[in-house]
C-alpha positions in Angstrom: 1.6 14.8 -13.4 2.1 14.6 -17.1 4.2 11.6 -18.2 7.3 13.9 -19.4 7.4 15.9 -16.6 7.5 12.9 -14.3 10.4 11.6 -16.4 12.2 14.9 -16.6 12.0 14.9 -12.9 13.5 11.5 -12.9 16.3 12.5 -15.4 17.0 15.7 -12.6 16.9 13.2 -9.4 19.6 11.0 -11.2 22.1 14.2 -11.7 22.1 14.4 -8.2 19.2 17.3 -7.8 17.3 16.2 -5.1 20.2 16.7 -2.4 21.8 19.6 -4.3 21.5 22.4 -6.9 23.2 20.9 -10.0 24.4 23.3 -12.3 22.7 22.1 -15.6 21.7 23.8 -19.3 18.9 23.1 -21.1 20.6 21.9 -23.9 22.4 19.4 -21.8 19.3 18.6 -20.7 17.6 18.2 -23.8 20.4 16.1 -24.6 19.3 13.6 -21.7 15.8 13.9 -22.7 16.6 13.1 -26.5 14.6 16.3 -27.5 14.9 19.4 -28.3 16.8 22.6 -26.4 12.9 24.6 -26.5 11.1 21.5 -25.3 13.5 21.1 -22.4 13.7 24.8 -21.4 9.5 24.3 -21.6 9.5 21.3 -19.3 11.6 23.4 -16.8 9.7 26.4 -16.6 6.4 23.9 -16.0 8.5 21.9 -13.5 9.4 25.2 -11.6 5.6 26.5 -12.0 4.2 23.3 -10.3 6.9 24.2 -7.3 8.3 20.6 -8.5 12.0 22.7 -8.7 13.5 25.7 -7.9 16.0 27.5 -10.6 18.3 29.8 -10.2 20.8 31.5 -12.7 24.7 30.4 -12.0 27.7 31.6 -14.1 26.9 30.3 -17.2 24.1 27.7 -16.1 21.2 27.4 -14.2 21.5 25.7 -10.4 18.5 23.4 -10.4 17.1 21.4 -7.1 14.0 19.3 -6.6 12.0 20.7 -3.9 10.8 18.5 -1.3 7.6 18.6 -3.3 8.8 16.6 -5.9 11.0 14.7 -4.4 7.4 13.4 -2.7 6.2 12.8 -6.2 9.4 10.9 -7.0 9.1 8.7 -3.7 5.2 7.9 -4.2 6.3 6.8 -8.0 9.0 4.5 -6.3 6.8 3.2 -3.8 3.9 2.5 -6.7 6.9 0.8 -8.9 8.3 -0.8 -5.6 4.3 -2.5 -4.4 4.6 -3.7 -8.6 7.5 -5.5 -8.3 7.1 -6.8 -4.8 3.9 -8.7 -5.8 5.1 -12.2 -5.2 5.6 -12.0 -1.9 3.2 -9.2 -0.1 0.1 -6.8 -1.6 -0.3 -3.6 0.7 -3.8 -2.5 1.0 -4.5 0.8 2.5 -8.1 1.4 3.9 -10.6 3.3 6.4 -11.5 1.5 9.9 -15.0 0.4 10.0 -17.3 -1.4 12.2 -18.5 -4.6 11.7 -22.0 -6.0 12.5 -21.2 -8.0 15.4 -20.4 -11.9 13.8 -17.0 -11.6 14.1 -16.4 -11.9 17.6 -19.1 -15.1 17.8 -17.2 -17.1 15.2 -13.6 -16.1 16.6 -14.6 -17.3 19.9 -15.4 -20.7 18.2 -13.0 -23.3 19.2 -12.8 -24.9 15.7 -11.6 -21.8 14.3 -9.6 -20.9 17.8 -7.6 -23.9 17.9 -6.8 -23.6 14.1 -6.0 -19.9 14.4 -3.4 -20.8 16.7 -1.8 -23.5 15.1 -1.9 -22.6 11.6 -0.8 -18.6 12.2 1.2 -19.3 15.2 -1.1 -16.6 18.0 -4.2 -16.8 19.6 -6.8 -14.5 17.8 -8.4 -11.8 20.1 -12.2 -12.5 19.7 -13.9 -10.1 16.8 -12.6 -8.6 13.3 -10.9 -5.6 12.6 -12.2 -4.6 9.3 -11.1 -2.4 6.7 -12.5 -0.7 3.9 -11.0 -0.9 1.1 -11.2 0.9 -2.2 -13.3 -0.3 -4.9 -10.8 -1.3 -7.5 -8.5 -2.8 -5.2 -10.7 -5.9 -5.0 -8.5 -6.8 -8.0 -6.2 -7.2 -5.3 -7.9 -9.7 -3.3 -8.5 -11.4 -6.7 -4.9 -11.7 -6.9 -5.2 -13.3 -3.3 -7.8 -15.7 -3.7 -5.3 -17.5 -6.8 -2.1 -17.8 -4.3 -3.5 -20.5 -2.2 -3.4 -18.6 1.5 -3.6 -21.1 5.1 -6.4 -22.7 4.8 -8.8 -23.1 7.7 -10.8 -26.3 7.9 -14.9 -26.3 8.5 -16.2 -27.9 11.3 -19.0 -28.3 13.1 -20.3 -27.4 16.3 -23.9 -26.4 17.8 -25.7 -28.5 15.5 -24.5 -26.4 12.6 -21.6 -26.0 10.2 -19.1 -23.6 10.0 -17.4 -23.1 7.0 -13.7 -23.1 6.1 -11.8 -20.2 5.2 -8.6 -19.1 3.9 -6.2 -17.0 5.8 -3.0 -14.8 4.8 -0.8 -13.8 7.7 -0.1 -9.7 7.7 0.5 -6.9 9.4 -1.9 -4.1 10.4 -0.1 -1.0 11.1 2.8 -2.9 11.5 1.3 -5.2 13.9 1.1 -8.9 13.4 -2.2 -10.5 12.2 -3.8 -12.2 9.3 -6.6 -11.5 7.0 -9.6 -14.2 7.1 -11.3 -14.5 3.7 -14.8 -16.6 4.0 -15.5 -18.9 1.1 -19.0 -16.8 1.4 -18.6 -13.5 2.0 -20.8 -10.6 1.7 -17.7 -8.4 2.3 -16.9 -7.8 -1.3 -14.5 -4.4 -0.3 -13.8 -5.2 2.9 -10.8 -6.8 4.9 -11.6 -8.3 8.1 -8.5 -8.8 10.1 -7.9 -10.9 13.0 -4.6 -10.0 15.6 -3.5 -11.5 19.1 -4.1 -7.8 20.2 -7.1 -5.8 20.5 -5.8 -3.6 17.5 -8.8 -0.8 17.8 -7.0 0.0 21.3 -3.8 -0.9 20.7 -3.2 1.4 17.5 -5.8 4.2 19.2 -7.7 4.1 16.4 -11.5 5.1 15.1 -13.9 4.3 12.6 -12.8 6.6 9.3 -9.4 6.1 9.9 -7.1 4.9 7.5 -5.4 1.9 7.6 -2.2 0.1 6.3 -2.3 -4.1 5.5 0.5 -5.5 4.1 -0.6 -9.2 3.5 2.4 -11.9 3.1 1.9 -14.4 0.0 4.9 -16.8 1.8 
């Protein structure tokens, strides 16, 4: 939506409009707006083209009222300022279910990562990853998470190898308690492998392709 209709919406929401019809001109809206009386009645009409409001004429004014459509525009814009502001202590991902290749469950089922799981984030992992897709440009995001530090994960070794440490972040995954596991080498450049005390694939009744929230605690 274009910027000035977004905020004309705004200015609407804060006269009351989205539970009621408010009885409003377009002058005194102009006057809110700081423009001018055509430029407001303009805005209107394209608000009430794009089904953002509906209009009717009153006495001497018209009753306006945001339609549920726009009051989902409004609460997506909140939601979007809300995840900005909220960013020092949790970054929500939202993703697509996919399968992994198989590794996760092996290096779960590892004692030296077991035993650490469950004293560091407080559960006992179920054995494998639940991994999530994410978006390209939200690997900013996991940017963001490699700089705040995270549980880290100590390497050990075991069957004549070494397995490498890796930094943890508890979170939820559709609301259910977890933690994302980020390998200091990782081929998963868009992808979020999770690790729960439940087995979240049946627990959440869920399928590769479908989407996925992750809200990832930075405290």
């Amino acid at each position: 939506m274009k910027p000035y209709l977004l905020q004309t919406l705004k200015e609407l929401a804060l006269l009351g409009a989205i539970r009621n019809k408010i009885e409003l001109s377009s002058h005194e809206l102009a006057k809110q707006l700081e423009t001018s009386q055509q430029t407001a009645s303009r805005y209107l009409l394209e608000l009430d083209t794009q089904q953002m409001i509906t209009r009717e004429l009153g006495v001497k004014k018209q009753l306006i009222q945001i339609t549920s459509t726009g009051a989902d525009l409004l609460e997506n814009e909140y939601l979007s300022y809300k995840q900005i502001f909220d960013l020092s202590t949790k970054v929500v991902f939202k993703g697509k279910l996919i399968s992994g290749m198989g590794e996760g469950k092996y290096y779960t089922r590892q004692k030296g990562y077991a035993d650490q799981f469950e004293k560091q984030l407080g559960f006992v992992a179920y054995p494998g990853t639940f991994n999530v897709e994410i978006e390209y440009i939200e690997r900013n995001k996991l940017r963001l998470l490699r700089n705040c530090g995270g549980i880290l994960i100590n390497e050990f070794q075991a069957e004549n190898r070494t397995f490498g440490c890796v930094v943890c972040f508890k979170a939820t995954i559709n609301g259910y308690e977890g933690a994302i596991v980020l390998p200091k080498r990782s081929h998963y450049a868009i992808v979020l492998e999770c690790i729960s005390p439940y087995f979240l694939r049946e627990k959440l009744k869920l399928h590769d392709g479908d989407e996925v929230e992750v809200v990832v605690y930075l405290q």
